[in-house]
PDBQT receptor file of N, H, CA, C and O in Angstrom, charges set to zero:
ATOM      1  N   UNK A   1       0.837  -1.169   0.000  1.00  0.00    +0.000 N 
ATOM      2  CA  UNK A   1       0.000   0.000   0.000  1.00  0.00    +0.000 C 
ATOM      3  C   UNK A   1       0.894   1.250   0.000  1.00  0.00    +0.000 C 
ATOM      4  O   UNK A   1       1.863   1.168   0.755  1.00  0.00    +0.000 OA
ATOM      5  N   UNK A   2       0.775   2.281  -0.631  1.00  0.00    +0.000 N 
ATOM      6  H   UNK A   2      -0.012   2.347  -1.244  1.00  0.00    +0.000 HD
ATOM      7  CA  UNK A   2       0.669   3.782  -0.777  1.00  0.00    +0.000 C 
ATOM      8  C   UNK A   2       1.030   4.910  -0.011  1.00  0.00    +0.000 C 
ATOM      9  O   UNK A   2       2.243   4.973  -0.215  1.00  0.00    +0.000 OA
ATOM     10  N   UNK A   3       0.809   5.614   0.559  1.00  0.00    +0.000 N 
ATOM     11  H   UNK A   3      -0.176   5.563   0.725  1.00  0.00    +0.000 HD
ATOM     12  CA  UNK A   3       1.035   6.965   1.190  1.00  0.00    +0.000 C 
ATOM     13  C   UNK A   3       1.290   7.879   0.848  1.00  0.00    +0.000 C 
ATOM     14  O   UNK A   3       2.515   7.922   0.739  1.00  0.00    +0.000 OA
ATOM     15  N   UNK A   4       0.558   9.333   0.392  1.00  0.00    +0.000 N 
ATOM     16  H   UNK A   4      -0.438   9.298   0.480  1.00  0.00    +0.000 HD
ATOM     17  CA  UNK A   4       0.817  10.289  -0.268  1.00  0.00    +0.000 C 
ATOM     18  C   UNK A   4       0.944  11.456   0.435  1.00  0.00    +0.000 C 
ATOM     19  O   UNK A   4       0.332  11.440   1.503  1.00  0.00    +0.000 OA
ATOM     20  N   UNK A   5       1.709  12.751   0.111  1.00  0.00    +0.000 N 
ATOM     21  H   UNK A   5       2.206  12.763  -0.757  1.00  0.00    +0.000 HD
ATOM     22  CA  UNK A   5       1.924  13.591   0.665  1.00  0.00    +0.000 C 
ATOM     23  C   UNK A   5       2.004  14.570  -0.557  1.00  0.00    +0.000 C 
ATOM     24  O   UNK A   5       2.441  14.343  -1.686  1.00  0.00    +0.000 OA
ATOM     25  N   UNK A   6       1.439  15.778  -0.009  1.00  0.00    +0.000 N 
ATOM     26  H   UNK A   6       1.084  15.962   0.908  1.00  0.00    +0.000 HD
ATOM     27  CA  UNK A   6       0.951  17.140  -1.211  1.00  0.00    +0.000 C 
ATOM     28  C   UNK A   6       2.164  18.131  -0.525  1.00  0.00    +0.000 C 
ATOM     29  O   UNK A   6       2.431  18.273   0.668  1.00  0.00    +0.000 OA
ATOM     30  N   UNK A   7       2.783  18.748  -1.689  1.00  0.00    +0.000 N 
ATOM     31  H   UNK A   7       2.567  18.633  -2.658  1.00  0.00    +0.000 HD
ATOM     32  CA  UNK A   7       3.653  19.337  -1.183  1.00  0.00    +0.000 C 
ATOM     33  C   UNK A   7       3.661  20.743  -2.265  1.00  0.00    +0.000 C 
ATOM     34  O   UNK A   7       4.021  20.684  -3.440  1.00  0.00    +0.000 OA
ATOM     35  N   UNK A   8       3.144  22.076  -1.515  1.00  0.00    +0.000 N 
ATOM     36  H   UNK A   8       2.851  22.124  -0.560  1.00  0.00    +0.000 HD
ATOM     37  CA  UNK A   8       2.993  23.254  -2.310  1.00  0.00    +0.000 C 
ATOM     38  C   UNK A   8       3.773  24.631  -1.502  1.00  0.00    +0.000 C 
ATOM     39  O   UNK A   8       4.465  24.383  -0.514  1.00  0.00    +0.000 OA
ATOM     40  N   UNK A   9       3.645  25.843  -1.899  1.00  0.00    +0.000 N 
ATOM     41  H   UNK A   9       3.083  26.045  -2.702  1.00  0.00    +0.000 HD
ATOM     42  CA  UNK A   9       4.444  26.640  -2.212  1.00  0.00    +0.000 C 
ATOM     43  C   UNK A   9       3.966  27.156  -0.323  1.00  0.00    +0.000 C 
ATOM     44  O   UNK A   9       4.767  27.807   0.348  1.00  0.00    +0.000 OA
ATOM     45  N   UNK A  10       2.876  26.808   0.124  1.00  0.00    +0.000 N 
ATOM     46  H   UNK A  10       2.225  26.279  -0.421  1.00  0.00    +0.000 HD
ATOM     47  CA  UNK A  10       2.427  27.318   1.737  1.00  0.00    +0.000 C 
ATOM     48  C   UNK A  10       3.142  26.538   2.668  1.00  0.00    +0.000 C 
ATOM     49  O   UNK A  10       3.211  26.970   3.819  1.00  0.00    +0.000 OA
ATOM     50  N   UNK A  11       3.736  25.370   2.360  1.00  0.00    +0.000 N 
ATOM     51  H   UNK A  11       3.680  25.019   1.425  1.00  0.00    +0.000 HD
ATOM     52  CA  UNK A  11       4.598  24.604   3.328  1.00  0.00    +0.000 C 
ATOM     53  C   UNK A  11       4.953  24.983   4.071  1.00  0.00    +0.000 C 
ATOM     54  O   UNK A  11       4.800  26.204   4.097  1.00  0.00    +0.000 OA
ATOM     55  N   UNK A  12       5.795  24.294   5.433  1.00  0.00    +0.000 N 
ATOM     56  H   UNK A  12       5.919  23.302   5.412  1.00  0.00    +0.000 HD
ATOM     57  CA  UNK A  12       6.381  24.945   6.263  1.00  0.00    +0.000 C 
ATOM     58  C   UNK A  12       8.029  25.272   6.075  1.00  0.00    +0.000 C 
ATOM     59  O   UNK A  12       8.807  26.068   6.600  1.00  0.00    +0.000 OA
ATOM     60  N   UNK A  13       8.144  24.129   4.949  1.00  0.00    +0.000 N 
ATOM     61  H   UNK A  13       7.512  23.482   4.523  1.00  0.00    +0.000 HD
ATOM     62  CA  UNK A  13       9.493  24.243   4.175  1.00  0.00    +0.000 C 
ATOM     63  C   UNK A  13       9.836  26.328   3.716  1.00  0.00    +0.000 C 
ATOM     64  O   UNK A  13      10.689  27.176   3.979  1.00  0.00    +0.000 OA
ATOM     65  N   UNK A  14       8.888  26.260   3.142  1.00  0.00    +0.000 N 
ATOM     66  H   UNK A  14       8.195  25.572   2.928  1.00  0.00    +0.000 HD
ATOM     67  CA  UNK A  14       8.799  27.997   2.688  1.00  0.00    +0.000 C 
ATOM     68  C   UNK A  14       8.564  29.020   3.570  1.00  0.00    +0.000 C 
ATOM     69  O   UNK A  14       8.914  30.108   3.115  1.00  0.00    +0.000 OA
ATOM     70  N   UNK A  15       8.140  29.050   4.566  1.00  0.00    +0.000 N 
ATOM     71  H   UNK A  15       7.855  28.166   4.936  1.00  0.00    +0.000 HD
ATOM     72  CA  UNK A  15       8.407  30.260   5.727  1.00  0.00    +0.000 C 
ATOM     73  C   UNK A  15       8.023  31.427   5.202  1.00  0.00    +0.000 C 
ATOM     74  O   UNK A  15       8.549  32.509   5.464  1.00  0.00    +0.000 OA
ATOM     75  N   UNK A  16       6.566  31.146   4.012  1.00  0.00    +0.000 N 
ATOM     76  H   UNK A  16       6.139  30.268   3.799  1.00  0.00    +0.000 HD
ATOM     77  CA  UNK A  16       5.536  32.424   3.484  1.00  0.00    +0.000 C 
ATOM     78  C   UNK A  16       6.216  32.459   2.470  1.00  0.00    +0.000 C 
ATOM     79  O   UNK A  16       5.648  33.198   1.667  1.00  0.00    +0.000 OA
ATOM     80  N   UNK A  17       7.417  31.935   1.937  1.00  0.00    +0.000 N 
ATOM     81  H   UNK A  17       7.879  31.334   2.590  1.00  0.00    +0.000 HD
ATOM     82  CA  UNK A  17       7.881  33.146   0.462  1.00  0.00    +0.000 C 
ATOM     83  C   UNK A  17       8.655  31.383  -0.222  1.00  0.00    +0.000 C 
ATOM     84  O   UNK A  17       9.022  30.520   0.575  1.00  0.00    +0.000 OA
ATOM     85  N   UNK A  18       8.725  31.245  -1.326  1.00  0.00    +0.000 N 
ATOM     86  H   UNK A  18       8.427  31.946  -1.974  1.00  0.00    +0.000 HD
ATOM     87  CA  UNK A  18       8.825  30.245  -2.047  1.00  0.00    +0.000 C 
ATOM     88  C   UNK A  18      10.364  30.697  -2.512  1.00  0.00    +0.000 C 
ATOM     89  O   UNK A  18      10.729  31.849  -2.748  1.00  0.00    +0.000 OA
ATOM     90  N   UNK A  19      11.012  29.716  -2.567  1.00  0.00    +0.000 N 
ATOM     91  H   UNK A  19      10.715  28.780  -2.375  1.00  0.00    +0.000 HD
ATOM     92  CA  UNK A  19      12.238  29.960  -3.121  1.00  0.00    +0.000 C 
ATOM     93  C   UNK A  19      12.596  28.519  -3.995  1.00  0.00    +0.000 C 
ATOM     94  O   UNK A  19      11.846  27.575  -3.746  1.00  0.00    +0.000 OA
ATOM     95  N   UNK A  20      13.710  28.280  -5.021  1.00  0.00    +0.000 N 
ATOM     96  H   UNK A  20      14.319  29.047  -5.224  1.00  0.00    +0.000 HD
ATOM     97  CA  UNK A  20      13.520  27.214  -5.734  1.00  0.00    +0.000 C 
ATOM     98  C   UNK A  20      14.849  26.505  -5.011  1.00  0.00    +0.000 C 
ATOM     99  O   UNK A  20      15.224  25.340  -5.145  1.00  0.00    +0.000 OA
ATOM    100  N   UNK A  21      15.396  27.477  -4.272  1.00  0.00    +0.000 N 
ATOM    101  H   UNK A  21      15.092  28.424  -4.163  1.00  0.00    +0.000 HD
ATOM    102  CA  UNK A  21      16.435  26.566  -3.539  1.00  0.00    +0.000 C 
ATOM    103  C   UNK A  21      15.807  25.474  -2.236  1.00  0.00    +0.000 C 
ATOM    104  O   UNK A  21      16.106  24.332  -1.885  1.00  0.00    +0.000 OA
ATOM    105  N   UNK A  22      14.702  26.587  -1.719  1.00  0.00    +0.000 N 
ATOM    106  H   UNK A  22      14.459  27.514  -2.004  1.00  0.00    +0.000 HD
ATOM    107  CA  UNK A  22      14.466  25.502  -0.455  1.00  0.00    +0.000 C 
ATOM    108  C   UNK A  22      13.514  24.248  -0.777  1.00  0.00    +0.000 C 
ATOM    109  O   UNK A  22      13.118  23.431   0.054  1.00  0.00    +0.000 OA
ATOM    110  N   UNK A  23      13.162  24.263  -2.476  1.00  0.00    +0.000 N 
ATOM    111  H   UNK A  23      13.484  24.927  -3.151  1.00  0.00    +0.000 HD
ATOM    112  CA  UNK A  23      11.808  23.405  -2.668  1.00  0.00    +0.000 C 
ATOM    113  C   UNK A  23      13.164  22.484  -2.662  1.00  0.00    +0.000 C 
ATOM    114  O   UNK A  23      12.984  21.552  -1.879  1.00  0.00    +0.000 OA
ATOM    115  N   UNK A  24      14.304  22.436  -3.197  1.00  0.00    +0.000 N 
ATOM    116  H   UNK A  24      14.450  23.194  -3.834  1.00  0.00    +0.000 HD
ATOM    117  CA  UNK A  24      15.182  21.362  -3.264  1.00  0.00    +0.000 C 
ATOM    118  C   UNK A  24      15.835  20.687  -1.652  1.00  0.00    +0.000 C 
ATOM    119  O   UNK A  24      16.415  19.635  -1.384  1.00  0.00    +0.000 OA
ATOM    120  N   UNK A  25      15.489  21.636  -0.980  1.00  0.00    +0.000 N 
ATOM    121  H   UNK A  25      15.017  22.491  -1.197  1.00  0.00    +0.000 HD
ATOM    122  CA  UNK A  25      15.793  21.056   0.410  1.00  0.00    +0.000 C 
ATOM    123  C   UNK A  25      15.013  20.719   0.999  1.00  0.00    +0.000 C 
ATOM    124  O   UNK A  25      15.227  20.291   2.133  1.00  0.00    +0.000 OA
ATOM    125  N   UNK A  26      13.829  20.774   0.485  1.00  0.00    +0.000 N 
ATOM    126  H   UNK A  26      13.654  21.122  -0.436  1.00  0.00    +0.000 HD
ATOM    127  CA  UNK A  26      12.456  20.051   0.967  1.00  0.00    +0.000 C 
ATOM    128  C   UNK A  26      12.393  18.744   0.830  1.00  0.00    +0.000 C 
ATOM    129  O   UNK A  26      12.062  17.872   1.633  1.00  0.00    +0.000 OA
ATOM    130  N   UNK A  27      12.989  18.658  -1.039  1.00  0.00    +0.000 N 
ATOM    131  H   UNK A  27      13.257  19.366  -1.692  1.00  0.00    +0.000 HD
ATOM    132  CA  UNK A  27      12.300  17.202  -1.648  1.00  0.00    +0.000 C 
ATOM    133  C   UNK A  27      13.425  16.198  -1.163  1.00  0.00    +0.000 C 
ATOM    134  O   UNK A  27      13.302  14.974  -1.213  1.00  0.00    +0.000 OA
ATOM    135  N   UNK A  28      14.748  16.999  -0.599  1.00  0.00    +0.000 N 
ATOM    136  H   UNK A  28      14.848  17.993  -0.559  1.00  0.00    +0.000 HD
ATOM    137  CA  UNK A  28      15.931  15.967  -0.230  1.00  0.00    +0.000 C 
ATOM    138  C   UNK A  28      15.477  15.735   1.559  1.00  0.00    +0.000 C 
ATOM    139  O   UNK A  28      15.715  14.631   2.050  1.00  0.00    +0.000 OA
ATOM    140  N   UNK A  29      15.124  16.335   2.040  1.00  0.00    +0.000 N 
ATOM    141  H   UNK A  29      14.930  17.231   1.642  1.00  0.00    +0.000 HD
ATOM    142  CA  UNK A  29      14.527  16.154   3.446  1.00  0.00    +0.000 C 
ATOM    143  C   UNK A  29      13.577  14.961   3.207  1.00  0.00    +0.000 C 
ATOM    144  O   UNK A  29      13.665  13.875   3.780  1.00  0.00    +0.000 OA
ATOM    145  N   UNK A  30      12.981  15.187   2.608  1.00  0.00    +0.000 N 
ATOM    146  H   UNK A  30      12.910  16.069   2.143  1.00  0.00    +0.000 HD
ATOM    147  CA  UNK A  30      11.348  14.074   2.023  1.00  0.00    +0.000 C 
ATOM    148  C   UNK A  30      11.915  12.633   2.307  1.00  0.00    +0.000 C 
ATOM    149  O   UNK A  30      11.703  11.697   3.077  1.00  0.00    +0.000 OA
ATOM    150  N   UNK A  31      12.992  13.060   0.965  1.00  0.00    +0.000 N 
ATOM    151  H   UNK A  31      13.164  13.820   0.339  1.00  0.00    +0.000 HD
ATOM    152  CA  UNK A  31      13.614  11.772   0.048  1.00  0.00    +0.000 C 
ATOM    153  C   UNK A  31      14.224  10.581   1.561  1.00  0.00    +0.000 C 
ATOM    154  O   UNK A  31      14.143   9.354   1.633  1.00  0.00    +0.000 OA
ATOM    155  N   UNK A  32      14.720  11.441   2.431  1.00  0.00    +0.000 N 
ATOM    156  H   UNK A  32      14.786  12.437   2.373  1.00  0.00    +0.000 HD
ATOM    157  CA  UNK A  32      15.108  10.907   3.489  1.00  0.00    +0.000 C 
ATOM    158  C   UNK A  32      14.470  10.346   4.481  1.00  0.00    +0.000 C 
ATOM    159  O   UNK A  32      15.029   9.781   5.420  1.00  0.00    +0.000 OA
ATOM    160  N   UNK A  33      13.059  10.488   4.309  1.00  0.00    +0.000 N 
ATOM    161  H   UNK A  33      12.605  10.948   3.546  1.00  0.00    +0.000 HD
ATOM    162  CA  UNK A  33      11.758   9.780   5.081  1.00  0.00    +0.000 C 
ATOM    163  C   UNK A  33      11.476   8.958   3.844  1.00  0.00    +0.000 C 
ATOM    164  O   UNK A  33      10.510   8.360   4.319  1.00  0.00    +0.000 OA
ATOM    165  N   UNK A  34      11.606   8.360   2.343  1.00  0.00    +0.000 N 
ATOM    166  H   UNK A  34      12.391   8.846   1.957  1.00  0.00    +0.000 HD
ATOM    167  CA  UNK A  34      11.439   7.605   1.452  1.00  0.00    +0.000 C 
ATOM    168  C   UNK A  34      10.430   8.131   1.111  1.00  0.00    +0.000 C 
ATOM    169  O   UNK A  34       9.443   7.523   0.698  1.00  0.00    +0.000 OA
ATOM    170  N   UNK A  35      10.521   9.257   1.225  1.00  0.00    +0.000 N 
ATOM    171  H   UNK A  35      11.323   9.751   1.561  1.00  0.00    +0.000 HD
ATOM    172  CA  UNK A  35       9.023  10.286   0.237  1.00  0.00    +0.000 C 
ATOM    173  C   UNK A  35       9.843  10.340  -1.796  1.00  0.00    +0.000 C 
ATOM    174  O   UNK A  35      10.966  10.725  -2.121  1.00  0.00    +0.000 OA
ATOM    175  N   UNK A  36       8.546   9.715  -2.842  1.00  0.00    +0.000 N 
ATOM    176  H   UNK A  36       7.634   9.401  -2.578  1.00  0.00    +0.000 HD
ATOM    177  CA  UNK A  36       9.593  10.372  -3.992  1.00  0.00    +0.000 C 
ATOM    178  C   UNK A  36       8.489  11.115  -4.733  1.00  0.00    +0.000 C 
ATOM    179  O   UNK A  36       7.295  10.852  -4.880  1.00  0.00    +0.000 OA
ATOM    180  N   UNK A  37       9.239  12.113  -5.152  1.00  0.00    +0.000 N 
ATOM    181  H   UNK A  37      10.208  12.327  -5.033  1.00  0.00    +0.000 HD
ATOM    182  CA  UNK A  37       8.510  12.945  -6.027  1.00  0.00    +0.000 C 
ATOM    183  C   UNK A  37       7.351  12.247  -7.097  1.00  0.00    +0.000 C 
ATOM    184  O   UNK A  37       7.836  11.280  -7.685  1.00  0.00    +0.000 OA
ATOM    185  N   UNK A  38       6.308  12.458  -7.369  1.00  0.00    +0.000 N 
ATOM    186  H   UNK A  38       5.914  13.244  -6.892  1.00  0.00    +0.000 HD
ATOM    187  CA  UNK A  38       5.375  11.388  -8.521  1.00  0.00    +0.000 C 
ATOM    188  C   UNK A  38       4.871  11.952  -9.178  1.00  0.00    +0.000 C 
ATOM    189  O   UNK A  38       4.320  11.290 -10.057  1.00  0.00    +0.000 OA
ATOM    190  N   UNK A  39       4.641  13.817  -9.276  1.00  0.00    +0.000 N 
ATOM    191  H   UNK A  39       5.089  14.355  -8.562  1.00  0.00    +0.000 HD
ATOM    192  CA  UNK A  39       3.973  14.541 -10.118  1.00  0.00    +0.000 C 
ATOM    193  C   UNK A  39       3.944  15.870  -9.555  1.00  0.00    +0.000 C 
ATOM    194  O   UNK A  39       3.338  16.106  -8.510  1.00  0.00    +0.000 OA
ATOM    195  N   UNK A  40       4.754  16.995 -10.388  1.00  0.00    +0.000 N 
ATOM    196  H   UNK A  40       5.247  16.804 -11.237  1.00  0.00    +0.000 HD
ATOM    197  CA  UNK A  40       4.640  18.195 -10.189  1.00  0.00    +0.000 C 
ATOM    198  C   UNK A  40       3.791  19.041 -11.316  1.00  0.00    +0.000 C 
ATOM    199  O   UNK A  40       3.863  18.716 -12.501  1.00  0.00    +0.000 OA
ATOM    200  N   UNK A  41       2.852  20.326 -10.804  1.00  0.00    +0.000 N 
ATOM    201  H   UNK A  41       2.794  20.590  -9.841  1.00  0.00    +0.000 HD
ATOM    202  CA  UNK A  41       2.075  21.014 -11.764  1.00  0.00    +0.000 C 
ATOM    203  C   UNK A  41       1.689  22.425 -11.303  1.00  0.00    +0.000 C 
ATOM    204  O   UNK A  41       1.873  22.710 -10.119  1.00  0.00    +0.000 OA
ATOM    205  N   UNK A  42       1.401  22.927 -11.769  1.00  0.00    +0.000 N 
ATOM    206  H   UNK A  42       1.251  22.696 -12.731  1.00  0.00    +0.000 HD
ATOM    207  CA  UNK A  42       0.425  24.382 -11.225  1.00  0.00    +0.000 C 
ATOM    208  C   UNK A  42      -0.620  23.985 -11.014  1.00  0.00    +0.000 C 
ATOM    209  O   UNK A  42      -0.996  22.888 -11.429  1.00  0.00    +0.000 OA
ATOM    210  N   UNK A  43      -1.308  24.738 -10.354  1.00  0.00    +0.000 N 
ATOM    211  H   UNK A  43      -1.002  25.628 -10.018  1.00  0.00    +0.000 HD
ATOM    212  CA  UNK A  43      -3.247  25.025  -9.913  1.00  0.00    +0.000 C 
ATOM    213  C   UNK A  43      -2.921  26.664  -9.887  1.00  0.00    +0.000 C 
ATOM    214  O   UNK A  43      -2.010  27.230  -9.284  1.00  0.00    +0.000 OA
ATOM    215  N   UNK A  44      -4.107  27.326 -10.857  1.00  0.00    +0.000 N 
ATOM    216  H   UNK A  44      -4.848  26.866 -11.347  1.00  0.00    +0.000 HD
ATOM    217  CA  UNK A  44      -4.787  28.162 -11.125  1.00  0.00    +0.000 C 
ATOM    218  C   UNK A  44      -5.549  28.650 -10.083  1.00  0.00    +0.000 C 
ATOM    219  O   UNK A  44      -6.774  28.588 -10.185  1.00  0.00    +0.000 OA
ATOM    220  N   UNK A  45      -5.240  28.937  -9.487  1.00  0.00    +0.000 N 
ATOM    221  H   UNK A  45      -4.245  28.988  -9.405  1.00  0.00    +0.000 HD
ATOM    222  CA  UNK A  45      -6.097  29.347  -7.670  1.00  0.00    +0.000 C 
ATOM    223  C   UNK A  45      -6.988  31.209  -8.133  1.00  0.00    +0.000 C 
ATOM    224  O   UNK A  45      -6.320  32.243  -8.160  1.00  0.00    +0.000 OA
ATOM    225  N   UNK A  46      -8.098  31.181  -8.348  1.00  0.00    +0.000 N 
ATOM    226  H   UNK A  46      -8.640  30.341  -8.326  1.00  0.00    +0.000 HD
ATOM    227  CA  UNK A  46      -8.561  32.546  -8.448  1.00  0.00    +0.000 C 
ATOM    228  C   UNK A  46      -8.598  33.097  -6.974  1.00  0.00    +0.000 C 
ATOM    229  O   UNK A  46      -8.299  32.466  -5.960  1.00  0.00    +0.000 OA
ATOM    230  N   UNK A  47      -9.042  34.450  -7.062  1.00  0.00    +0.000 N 
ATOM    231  H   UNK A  47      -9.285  34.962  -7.885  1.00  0.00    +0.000 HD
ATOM    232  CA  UNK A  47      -8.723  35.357  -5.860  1.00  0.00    +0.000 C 
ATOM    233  C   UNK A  47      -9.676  36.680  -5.751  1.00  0.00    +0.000 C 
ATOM    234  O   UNK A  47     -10.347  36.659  -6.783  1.00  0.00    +0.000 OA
ATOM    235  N   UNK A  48      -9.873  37.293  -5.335  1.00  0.00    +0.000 N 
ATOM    236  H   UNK A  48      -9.328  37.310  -4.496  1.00  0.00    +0.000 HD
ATOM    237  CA  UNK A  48      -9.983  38.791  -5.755  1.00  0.00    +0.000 C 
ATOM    238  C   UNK A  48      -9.526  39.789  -6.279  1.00  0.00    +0.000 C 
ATOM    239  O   UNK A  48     -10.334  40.631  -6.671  1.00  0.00    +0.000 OA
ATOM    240  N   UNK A  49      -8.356  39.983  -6.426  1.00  0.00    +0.000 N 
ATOM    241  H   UNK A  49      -7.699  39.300  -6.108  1.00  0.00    +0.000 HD
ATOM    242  CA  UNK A  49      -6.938  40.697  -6.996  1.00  0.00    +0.000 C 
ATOM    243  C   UNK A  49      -6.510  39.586  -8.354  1.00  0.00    +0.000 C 
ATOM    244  O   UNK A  49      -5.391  39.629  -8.866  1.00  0.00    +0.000 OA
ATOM    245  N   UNK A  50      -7.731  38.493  -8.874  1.00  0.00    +0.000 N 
ATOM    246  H   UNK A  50      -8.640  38.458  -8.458  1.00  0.00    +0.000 HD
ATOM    247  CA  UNK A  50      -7.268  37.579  -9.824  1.00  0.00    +0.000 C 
ATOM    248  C   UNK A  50      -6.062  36.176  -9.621  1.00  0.00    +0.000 C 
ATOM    249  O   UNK A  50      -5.146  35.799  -8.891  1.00  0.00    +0.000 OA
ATOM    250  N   UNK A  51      -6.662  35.875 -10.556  1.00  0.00    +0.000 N 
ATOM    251  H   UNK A  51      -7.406  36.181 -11.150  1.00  0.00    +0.000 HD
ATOM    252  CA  UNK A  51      -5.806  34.684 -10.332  1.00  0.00    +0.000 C 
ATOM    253  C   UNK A  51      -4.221  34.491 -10.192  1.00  0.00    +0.000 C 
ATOM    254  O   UNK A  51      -3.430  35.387 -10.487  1.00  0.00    +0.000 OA
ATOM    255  N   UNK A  52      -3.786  33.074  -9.653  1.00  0.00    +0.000 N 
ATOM    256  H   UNK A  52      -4.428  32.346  -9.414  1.00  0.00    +0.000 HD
ATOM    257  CA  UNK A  52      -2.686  32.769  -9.447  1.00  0.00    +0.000 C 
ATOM    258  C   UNK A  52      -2.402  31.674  -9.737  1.00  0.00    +0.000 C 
ATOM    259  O   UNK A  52      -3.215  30.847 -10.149  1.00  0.00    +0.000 OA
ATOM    260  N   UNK A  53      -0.926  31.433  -9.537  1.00  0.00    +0.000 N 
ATOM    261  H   UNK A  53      -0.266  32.105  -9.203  1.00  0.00    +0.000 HD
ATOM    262  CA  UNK A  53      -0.996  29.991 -10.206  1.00  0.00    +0.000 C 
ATOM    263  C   UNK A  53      -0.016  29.484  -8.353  1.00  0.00    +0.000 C 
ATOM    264  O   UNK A  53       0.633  30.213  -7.603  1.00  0.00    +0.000 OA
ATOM    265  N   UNK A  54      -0.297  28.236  -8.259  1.00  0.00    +0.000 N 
ATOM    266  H   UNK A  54      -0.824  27.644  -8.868  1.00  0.00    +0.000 HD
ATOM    267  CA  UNK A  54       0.588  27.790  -7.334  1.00  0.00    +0.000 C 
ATOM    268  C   UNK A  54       1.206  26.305  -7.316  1.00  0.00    +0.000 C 
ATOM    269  O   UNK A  54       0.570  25.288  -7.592  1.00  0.00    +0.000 OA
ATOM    270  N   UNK A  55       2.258  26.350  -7.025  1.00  0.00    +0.000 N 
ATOM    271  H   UNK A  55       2.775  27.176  -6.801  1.00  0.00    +0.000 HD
ATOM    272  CA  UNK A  55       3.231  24.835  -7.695  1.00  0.00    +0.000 C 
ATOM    273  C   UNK A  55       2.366  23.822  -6.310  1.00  0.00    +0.000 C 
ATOM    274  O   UNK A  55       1.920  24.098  -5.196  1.00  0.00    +0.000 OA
ATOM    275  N   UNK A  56       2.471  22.502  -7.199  1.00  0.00    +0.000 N 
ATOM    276  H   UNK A  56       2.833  22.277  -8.103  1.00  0.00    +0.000 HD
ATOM    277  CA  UNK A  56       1.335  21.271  -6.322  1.00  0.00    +0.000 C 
ATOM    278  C   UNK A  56       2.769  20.351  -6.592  1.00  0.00    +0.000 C 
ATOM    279  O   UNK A  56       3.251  20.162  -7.708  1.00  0.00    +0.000 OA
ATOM    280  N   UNK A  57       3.163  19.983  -5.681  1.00  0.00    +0.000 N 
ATOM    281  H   UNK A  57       2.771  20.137  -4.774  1.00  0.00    +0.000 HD
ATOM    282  CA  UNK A  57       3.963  18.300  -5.530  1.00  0.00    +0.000 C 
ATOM    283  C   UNK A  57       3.685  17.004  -5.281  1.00  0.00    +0.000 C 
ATOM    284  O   UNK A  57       2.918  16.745  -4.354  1.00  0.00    +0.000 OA
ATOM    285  N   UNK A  58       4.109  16.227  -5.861  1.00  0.00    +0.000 N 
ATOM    286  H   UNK A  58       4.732  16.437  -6.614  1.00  0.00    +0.000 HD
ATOM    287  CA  UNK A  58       2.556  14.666  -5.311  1.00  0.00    +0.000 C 
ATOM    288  C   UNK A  58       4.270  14.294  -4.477  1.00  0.00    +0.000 C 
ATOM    289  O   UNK A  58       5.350  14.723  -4.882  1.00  0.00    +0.000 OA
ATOM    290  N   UNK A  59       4.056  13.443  -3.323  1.00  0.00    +0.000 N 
ATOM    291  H   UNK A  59       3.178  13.094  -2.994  1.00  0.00    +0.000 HD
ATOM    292  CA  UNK A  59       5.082  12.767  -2.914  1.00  0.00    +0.000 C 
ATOM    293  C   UNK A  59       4.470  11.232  -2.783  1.00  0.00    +0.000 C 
ATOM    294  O   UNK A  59       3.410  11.115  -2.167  1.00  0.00    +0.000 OA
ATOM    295  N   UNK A  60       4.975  10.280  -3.232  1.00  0.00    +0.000 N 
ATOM    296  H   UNK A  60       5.835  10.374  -3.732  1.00  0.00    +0.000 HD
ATOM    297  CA  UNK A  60       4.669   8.860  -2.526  1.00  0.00    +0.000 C 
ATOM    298  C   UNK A  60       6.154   8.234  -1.822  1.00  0.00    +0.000 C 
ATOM    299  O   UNK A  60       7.348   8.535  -1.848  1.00  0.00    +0.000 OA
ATOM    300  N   UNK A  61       5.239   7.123  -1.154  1.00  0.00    +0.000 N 
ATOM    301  H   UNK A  61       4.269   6.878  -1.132  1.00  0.00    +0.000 HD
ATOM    302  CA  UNK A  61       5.999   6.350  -0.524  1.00  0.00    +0.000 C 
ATOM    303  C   UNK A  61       5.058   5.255   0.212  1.00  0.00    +0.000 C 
ATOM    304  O   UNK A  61       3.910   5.314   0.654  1.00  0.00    +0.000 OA
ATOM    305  N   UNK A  62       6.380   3.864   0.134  1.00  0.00    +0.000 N 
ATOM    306  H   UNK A  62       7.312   3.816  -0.225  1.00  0.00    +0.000 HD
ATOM    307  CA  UNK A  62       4.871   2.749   0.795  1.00  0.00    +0.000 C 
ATOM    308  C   UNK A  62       4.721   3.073   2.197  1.00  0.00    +0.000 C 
ATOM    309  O   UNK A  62       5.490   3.694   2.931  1.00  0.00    +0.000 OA
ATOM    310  N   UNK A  63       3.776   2.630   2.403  1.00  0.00    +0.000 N 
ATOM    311  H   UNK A  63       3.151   2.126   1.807  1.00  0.00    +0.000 HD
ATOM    312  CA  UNK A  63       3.091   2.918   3.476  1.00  0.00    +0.000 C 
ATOM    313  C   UNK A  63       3.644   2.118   4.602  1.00  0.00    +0.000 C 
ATOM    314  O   UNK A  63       3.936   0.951   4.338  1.00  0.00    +0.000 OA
ATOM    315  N   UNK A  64       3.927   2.754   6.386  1.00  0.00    +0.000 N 
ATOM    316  H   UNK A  64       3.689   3.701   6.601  1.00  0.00    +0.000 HD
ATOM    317  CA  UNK A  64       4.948   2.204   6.992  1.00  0.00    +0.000 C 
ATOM    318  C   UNK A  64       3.974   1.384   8.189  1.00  0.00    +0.000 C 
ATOM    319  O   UNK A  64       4.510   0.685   9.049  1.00  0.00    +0.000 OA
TER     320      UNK A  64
């Protein structure tokens, strides 16, 4: 069996502000609990001030 984990730009990895260095110290932190990356994408998130886009991470790993 499975285990999934969503991994986006509000994390606690990001500390409010997204950087492309810390998403890489995220997914190597992950990688070290046997989390692996399975699908990265945007979501189109609308707003009042209009839309946005925000990065979505799939993580799996079997289930412990």
């Amino acid at each position: 069996m499975k285990e999934y984990k969503i991994l986006t730009q509000k994390d606690r990895f990001f500390a409010g502000k997204f950087d492309p260095e810390k998403l890489e110290s995220a997914i190597n932190s992950y990688a070290t609990e046997g989390w692996e990356v399975k699908a990265a994408t945007t979501a189109n998130i609308p707003s009042f001030t209009g839309a946005r886009e925000e990065m979505i991470i799939v993580l799996e790993r079997d289930k412990k």
